[in-house]
C-alpha positions as CSV (number, residue, x, y, z in Angstrom):
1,X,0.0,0.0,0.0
2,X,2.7,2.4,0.9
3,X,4.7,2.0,-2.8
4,X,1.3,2.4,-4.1
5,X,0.6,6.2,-2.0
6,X,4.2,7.1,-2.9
7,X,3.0,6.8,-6.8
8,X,0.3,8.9,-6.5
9,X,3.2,11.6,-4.7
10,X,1.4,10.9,-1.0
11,X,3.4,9.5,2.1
12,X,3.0,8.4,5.3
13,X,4.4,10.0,8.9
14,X,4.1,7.8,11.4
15,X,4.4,9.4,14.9
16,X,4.6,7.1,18.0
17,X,3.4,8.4,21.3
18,X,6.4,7.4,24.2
19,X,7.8,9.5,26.8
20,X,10.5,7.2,27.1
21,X,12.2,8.0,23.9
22,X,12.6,6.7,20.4
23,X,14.9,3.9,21.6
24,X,11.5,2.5,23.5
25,X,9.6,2.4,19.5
26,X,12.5,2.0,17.4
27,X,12.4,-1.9,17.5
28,X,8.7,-1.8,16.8
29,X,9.1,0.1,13.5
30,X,12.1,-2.1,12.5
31,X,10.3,-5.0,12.9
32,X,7.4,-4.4,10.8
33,X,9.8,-3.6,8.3
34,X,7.9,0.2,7.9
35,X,9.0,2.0,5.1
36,X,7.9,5.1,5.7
37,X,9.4,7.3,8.3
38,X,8.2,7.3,12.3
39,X,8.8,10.1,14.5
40,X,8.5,10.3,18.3
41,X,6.4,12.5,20.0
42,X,8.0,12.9,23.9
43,X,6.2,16.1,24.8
44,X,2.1,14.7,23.7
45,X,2.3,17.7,21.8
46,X,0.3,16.3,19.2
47,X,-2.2,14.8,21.9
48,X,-2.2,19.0,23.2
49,X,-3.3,20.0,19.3
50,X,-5.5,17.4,18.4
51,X,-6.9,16.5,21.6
52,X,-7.0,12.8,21.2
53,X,-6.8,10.5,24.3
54,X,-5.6,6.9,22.8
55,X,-3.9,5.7,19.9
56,X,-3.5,4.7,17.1
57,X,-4.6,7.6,15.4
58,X,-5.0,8.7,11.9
59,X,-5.0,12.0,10.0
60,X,-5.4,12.5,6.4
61,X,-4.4,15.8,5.1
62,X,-4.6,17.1,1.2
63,X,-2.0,18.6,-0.6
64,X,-3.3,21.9,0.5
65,X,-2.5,21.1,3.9
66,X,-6.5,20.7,4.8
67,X,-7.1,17.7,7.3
68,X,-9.5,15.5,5.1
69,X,-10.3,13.0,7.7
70,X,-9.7,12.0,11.1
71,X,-9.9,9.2,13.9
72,X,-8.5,9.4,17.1
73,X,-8.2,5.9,18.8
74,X,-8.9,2.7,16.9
75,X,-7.4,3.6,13.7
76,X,-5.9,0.6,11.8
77,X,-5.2,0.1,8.7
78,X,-5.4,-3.7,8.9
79,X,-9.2,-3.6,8.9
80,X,-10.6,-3.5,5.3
81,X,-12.5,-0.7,5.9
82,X,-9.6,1.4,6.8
83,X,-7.5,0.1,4.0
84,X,-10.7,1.5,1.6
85,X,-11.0,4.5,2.9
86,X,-7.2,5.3,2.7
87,X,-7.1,3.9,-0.4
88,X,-9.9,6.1,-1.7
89,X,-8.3,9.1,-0.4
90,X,-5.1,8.6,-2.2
91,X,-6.9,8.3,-5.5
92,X,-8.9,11.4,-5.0
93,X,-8.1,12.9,-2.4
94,X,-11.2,13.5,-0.6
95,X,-13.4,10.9,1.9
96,X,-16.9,10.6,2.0
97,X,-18.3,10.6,5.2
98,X,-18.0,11.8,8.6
99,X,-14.5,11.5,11.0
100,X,-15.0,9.5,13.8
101,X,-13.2,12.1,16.4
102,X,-13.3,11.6,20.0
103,X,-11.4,15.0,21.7
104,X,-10.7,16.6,25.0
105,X,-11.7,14.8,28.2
106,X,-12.2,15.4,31.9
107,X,-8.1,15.0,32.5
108,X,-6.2,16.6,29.7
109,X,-4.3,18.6,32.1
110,X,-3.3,15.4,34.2
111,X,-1.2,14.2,31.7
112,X,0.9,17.5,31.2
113,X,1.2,17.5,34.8
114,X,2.3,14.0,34.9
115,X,4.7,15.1,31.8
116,X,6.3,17.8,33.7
117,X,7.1,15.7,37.0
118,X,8.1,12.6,34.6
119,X,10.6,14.9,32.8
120,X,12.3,16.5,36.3
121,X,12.7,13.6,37.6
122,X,9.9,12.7,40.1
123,X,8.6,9.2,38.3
124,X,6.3,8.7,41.7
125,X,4.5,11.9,41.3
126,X,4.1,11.8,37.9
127,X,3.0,8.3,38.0
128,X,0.3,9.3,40.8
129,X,-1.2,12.4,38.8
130,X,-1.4,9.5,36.2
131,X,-3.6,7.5,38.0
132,X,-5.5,10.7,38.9
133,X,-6.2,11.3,35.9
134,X,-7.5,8.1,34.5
135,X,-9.3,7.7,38.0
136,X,-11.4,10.9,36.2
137,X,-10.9,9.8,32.8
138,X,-10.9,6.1,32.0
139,X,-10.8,6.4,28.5
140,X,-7.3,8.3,28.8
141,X,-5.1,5.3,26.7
142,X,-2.0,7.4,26.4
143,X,-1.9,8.4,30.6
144,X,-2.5,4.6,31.0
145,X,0.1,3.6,28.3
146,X,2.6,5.9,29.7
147,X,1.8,4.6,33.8
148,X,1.9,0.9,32.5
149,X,4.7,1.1,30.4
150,X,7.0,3.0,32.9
151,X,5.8,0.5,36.0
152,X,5.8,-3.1,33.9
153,X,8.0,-2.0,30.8
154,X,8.1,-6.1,30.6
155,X,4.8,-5.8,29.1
156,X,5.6,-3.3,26.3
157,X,9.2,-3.4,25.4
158,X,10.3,-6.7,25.4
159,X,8.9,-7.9,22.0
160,X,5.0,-8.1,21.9
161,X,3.0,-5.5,23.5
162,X,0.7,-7.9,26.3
163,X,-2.9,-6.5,24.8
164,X,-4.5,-9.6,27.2
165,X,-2.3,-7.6,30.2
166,X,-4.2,-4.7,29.3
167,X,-7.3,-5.8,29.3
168,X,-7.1,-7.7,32.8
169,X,-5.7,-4.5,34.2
170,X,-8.6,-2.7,33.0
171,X,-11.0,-5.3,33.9
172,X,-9.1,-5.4,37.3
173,X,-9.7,-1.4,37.4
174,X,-6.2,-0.2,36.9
């Protein structure tokens, strides 16, 4: 799909979502083998923007620089419907239909505090604001990506991510 948007003069930025660093995604993008180029967004300043509170995420923007479509949360490209949709755009550059956009939330600030503490040093506070914050918002992914990745980085950067860890947590209220 990729050889077949860089034809048509589109590409693809990828931008992963880890406060820990590009060394934490790196091995992810070389092992899918990606092409196209994958940025790393320490600061959430793309979560600030956009508003978005989970991943994966996608944005399609015209050669105008006009977003065309967007999905925050849930967007992959492995599901058919995706794959058309992109597909679609890249031959015409326009998407029928409405974006699925879910924005904002009860504890936008809670990860920016949590950012701030992470970043000087105090892993404890920022790790309690954290849980603050997803106490308020539970459908906060990226605050409960960046709190389970930094207490059981077992479960997200040694090979795999543990998707069925997640979903106990969560079920476990975590």
């Amino acid at each position: 799909m990729y050889a077949e948007m860089q034809s048509k003069n589109a590409d693809i930025l990828s931008i992963a979502v880890d406060l820990q660093g590009p060394e934490k995604s790196r091995p992810y993008h070389e092992e899918a083998g990606a092409e196209f180029t994958t940025v790393v967004d320490e600061e959430n300043a793309l979560a600030r923007i956009f508003g978005y509170r989970a991943i994966p995420n996608g944005i399609l923007i015209d050669e105008n620089g006009n977003i065309q479509f967007q999905q925050y949360g849930g967007f992959d490209i492995k599901k058919d419907e995706t794959r058309a949709l992109v597909s679609a755009f890249f031959s015409s550059g326009q998407v029928d239909g409405e974006s699925p956009v879910a924005v904002g939330g009860p504890a936008s600030d809670h990860f920016e505090r949590g950012l701030n503490l992470y970043q000087s040093g105090d892993t404890d506070g920022a790790l309690a604001v954290w849980r603050e914050g997803i106490a308020l918002d539970p459908e906060n992914w990226n605050m409960r990506k960046q709190l389970w990745a930094i207490e059981n980085p077992d479960k997200y950067y040694s090979g795999k991510v543990d998707y069925k860890w997640q979903r106990e947590q969560v079920e476990q209220g975590q």
